[in-house]
N, C-alpha and C positions, 0 to 999 in steps of 0.2 A: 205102562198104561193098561191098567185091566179092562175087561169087558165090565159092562152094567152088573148093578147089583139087581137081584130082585125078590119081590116079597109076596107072598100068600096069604090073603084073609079067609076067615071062613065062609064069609057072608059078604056082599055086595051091600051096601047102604041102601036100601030102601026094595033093594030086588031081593027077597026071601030067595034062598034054593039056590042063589047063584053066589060064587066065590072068585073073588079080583085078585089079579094076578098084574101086578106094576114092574114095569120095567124101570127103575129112576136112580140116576139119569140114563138116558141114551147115550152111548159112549161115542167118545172118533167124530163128532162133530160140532161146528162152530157155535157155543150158544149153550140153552138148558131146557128140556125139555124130558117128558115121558110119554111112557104106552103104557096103557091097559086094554085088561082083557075078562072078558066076563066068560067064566063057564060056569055050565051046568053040573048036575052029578053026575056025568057020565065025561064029564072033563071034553065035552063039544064045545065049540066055542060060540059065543051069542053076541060078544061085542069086542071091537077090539076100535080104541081111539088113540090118536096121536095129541096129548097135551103140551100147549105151550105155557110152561107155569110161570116165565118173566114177564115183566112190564116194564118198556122202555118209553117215556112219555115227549118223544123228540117230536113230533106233530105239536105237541101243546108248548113248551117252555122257548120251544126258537122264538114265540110269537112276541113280539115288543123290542127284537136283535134288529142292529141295523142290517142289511141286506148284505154289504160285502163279509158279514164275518159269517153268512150263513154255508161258503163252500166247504171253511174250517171246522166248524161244528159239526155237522151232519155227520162228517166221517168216524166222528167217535162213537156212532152206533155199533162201529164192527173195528177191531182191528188185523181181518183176514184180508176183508175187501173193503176198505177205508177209500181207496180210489175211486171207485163206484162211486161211489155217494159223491167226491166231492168234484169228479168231472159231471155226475147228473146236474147237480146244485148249480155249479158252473153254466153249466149249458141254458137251465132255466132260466137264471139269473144275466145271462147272456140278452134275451129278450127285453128282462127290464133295463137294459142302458141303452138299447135301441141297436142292438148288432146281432143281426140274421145271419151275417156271413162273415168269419173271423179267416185275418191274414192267412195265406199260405202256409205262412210259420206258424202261427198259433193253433190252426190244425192239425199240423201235422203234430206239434211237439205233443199238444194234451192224444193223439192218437199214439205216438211211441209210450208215452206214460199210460194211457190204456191197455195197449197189448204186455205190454211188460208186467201189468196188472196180472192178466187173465193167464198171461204163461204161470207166475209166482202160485196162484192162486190154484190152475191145473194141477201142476207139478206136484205141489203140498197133500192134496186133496187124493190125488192118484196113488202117490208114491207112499205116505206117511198114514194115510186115513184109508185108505179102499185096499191095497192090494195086500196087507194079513191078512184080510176073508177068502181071497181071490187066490191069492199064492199056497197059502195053509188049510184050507180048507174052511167051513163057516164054524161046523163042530168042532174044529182043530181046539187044541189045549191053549185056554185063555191065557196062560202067560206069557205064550211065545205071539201071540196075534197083536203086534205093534212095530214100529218103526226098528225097534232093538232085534226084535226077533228074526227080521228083515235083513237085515245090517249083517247076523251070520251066516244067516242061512243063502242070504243072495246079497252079497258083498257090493258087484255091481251093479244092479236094480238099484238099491240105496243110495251108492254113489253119487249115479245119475238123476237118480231125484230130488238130494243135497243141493246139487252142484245149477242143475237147473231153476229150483224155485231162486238160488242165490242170484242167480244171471238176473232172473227180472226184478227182484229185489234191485240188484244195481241199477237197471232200466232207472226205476221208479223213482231211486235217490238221486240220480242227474237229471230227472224231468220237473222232479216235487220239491227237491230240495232233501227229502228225508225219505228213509226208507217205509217210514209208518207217518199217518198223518201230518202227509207235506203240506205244504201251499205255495205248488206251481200252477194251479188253473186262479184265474181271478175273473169277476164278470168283463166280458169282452175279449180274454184273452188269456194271456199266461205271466208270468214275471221273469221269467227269464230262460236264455237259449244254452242248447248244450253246442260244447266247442268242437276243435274239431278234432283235439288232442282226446277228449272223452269219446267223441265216437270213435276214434281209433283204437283205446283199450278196448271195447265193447266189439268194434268188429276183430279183434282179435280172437276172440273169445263163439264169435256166434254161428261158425261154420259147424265148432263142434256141439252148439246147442240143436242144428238143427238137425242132425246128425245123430242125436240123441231123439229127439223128438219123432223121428222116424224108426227107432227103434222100441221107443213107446206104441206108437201104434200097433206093431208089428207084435210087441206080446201081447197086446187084448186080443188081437186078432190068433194069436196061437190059442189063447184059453177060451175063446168060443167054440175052435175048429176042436179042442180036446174033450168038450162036454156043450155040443149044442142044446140038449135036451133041458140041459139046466140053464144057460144062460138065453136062451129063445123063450122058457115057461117059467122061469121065476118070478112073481108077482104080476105075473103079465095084465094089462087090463088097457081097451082102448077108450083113446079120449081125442075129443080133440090139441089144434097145435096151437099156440104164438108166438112170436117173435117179430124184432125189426126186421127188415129186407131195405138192401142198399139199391145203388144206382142198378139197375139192370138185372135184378134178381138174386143179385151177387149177394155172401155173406159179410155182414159188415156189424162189426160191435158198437161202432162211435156211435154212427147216423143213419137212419132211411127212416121208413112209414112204417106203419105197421101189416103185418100179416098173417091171416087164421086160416087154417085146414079142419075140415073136419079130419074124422077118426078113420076115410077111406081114401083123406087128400086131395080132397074138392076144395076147391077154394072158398071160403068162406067171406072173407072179408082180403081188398087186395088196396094197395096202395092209402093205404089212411091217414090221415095226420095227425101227429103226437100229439099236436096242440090241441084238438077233440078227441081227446082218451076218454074223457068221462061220456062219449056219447054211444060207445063201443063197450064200456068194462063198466059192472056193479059188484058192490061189494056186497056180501051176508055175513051177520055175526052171529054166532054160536055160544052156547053158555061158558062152555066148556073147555074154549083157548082162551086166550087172548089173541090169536093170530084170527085175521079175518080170510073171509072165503071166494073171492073173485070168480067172476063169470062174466061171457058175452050175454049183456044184455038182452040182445035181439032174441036170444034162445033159453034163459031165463036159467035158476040157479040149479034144478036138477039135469039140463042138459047142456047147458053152455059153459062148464068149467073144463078147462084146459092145462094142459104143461107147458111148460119153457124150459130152456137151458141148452144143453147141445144137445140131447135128443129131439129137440125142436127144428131147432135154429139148421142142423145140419142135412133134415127132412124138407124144413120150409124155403130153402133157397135153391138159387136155379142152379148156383155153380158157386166156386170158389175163389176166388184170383188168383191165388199162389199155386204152381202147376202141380209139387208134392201132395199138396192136403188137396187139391181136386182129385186127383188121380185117386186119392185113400175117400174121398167121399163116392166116387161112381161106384167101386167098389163094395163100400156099403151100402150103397144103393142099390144094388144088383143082388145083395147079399137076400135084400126083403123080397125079390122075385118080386113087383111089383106094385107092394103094398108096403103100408108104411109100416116100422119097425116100430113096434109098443114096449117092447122087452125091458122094463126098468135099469137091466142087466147091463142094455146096448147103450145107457148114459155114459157108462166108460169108456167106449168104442168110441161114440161120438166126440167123447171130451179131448181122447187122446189126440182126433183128426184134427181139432180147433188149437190143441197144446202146438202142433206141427204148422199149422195156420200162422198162427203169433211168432213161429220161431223165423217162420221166412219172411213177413213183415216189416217183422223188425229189422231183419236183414235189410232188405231193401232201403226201409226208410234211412237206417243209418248210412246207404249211401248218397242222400238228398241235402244239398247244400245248405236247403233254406231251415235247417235244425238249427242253422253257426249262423244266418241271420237272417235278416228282413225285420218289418215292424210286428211286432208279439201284441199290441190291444188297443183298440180305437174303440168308440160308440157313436150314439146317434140320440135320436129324439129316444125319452124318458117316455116306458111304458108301467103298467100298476099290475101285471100279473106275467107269468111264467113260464113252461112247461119243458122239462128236460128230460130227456127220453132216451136212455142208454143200456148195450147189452153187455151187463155184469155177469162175472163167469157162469153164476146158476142162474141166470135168464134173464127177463126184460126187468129194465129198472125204472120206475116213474118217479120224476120231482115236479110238484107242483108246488108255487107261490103267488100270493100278493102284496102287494108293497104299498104303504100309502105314501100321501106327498111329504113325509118327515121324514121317506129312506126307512122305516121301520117295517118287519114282516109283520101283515094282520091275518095271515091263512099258510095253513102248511100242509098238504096231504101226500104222503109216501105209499106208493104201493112198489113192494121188495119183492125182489125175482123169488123167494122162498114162500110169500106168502100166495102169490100166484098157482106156488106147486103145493098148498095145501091139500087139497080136495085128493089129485094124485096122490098123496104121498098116504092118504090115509087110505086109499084106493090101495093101493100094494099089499098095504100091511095086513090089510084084512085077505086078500089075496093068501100072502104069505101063510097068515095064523091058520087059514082054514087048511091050507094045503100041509104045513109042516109039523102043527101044534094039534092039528082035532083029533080028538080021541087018545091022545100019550100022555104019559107021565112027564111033565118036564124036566128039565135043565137046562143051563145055560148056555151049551151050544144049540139048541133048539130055541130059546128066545134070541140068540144072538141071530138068528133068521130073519127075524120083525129087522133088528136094526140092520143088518146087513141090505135091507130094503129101503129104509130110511137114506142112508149113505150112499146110497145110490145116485140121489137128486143133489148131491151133495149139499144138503141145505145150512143155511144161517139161521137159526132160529133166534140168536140177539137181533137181527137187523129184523125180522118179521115181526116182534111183540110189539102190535099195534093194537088201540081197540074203540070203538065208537062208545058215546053212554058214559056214565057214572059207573066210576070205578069202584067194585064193593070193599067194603071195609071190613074184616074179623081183627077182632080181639081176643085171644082166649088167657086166660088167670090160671094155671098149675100148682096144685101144693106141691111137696119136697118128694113126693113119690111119682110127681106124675101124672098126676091126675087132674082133669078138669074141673073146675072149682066155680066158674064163672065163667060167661061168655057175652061177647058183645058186636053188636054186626049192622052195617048199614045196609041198605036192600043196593042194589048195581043200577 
């Protein structure tokens, strides 16, 4: 797995003087996207953007599906974090059959199928995509910066991030049915319980997961203490926070309200409910992605855009419940003397403390009987709209629906934990470019800097291509050399 290719024009399209510099694609993460960069003659840098060039139109073609096939579909936006979506979709969809509050069992089982999610998803993310930069260095020799190169050079690090994303992998196949777009959540509930024989292989297995997951923390926390300079000022840039917050302040991925910090940890918004998200969050569109630009309404699109994911979520809650990952979160807490932790750097910190979160979890919950039975799906009075509201590994995740009285969807709006981290993530880069790129000749361990910021947020950029408007149309005609001949274009 190589690093990004990149290319050099002389000239910028319509900016005389200036010369574009494309990163495409951005390598080591979920989806397709690029960077560009505009410099001058003096090779300064004057623009640097993060483009999302797919278009996935799951907002538009769900609409006219009957509602129970909408928890299946949705997931085929990602097949990283396919659960995401289809416990969101669930959860929404939960409201249209009239059940606020699903059995013992059916919580718990779509929460084992969750965390087992967010381990899978950690693990991957950490072990296979983030730590060639982190391990080798960012300039290191692009051949070796990938899971292989890993594999020799640190035999067990590899290992252990194998053998972990597999663990929740399995989680996900006894919860979902499948390892990849199951259908174990259904409106109201789930379709079936794991035994007691499967939670026994699994607790076989999960003392030495957690076990590992402590040993994940333990080496982020070594490569900050080896180069704080770097991993404290890399892209650094403050913003505000969100994320859910469960019962008591606790961190919770299923369920709670929502929650905002500004960018010095004042509370901004406390206690809100999912089902008035749109009273709290606007979106802005941009020529330029297809991924849209969310923000706190109240404080409008230059000052109320925000991050999520675990540098949020591990900032914005009061405490932990697992005593391991509490203890590794005061810690980090203590780490900012204070103040909240901006560091794009500390998303791996964060991530690892939630990876050790999920492993104890699940421990527990595989010792809870009501896995192996009770009643798994009831409903109630018949409602015509939605709102499902869950924390997917890179941050909060919104499903919104409406149903009319034929059971068919007439409304669908997604806002994806990746596109929330737009506004940051281009926030970094430009960060980045000015600190590492202005004024040098490049190369591509000096572009692998932009994306080694990218990767940070660990984003999905298939599940973010969303876009509001008409969608624009090119045509272009080439003769046999290549050359444009013809062109044809709808206006967006």
């Amino acid at each position: 797995m190589q690093s990004a290719p990149f290319e050099l024009e002389t000239a910028a399209a319509g900016v005389p003087g200036l010369r574009r510099v494309a990163i495409d694609p951005v390598s080591r993460v979920e989806g397709h996207g690029k960077v560009t960069l505009l410099l001058d003659e003096h090779d300064r840098v004057q623009q640097v953007r993060l483009h999302i060039v797919e278009f996935r139109g799951f907002e538009k073609f769900i609409q006219g599906r009957p509602y129970w096939e909408v928890p299946v579909m949705v997931q085929r936006l990602c097949g990283i974090c396919p659960v995401s979506h289809h416990l969101a979709a669930a959860k929404a969809l939960d409201h249209v059959v009239g059940v606020d509050r699903l059995t013992a069992s059916a919580e718990k089982l779509r929460r084992l199928m969750h965390y087992g999610q967010i381990l899978q998803s950690h693990a991957l993310h950490f072990f296979h995509l983030a730590s060639p930069d982190l391990l080798f260095g960012f300039a290191s020799d692009a051949g070796r910066r990938n899971i292989v190169g890993i594999a020799a050079a640190y035999p067990e690090v590899a290992k252990q991030g194998v053998l972990l994303r597999r663990f929740g992998q399995e989680v996900i196949r006894l919860t979902a049915g499948k390892r990849v777009h199951g259908t174990g959540a259904i409106p109201g509930g789930v379709n079936r319980a794991v035994s007691r024989a499967e939670r026994d292989v699994l607790l076989g297995d999960i003392y030495q997961i957690v076990a590992w997951s402590r040993q994940a923390v333990h080496l982020v926390k070594r490569l900050h203490a080896a180069d704080p300079a770097l991993y404290d000022g890399f892209g650094t840039f403050r913003s505000n926070l969100l994320s859910l917050v469960g019962a008591d302040g606790k961190l919770d991925f299923y369920d709670g309200r929502l929650r905002a910090r500004d960018a010095d940890g004042r509370l901004l918004v406390d206690e809100f409910p999912v089902r008035d998200y749109q009273e709290l969050i606007s979106e802005e569109v941009k020529a330029w992605s297809y991924m849209k630009f969310p923000f706190l309404t109240a404080l409008g699109p230059q000052e109320g855009w925000y991050k999520v994911g675990p540098l949020a979520r591990v900032q914005n809650c009061d405490s932990i419940a697992t005593p391991l990952a509490e203890a590794e979160r005061r810690e980090f807490i203590d780490y900012g003397q204070g103040t909240l932790i901006h560091a794009p750097l500390a998303y791996h910190w964060a991530r690892m403390i939630e990876l050790l979160h999920t492993a104890e979890t699940i421990k527990d919950l595989l010792h809870d009987d009501d896995l192996s039975t009770g009643e798994l799906v009831h409903s109630g009075k018949r409602h015509h709209s939605g709102v499902g509201v869950i924390e997917a590994p890179r941050g909060t995740l919104i499903h919104h629906y409406r149903v009319d009285d034929d059971d068919l969807v007439t409304m669908c709006n997604l806002i994806v934990s990746t596109t929330h981290n737009n506004q940051p993530m281009n926030e970094a880069i430009r960060r980045v470019a000015r600190r590492y790129l202005d004024g040098r000749q490049l190369s591509e361990g000096l572009l692998n800097h932009v994306e080694v910021a990218i990767r940070a947020f660990d984003p999905c950029l298939s599940c973010a291509t969303h876009a509001l408007g008409r969608m624009p149309l090119q045509i272009e005609l080439l003769d046999a050399a290549g050359q444009v001949i013809d062109r044809l274009s709808s206006p967006a």
